[in-house]
N, C-alpha and C positions, 0 to 999 in steps of 0.2 A: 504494500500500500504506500508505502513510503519513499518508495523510487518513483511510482506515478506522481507525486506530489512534487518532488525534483523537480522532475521533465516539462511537469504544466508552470515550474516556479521560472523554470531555464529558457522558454517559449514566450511569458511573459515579459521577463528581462530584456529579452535577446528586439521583442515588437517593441516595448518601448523604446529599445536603445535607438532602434532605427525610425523611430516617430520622429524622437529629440533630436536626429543627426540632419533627418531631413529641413526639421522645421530650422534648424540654424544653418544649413546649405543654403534655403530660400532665402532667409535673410541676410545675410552676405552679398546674394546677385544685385540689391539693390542699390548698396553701399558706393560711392566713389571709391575706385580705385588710389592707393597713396601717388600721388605726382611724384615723376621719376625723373630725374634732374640729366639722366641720358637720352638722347633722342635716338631712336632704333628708327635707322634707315632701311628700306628694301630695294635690293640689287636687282636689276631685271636685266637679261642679257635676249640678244636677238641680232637677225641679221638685217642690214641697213639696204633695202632692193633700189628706194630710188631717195637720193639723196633730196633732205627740206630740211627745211626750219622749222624747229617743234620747242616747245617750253617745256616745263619737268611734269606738266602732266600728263601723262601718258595710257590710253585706253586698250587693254585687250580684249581681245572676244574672238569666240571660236563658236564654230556646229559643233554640236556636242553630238551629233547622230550617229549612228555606228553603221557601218559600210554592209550594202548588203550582196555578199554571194551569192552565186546559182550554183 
């Protein structure tokens, strides 16, 4: 009788733990981020077909369709 009382005490523990971890994961998402005093640049590489004048904004975009065989 007394191992089933464990098991339901160890199931209990175990749901709430995961109540409390999720309810402070949600609250987190909301929070600002700390300001980071590094600014993380992204490197994009590519080849240049016809030479222009572009500024540092720059748009990529692809088909994402997948090719179809016969």
């Amino acid at each position: 009788m007394k191992f089933k009382y464990i098991i339901y005490l160890l199931l209990a523990v175990g749901l709430g733990g995961m109540i409390v971890y999720r309810i402070n994961a949600n609250a987190n998402i909301g929070k600002p981020a700390k300001p980071s005093t590094e600014i993380k640049k992204t490197t994009v590489k590519g080849v240049v077909l016809t030479p222009r004048k572009f500024d540092d904004n720059i748009s990529l975009s692809r088909n994402v369709g997948g090719k179809r065989t016969n």
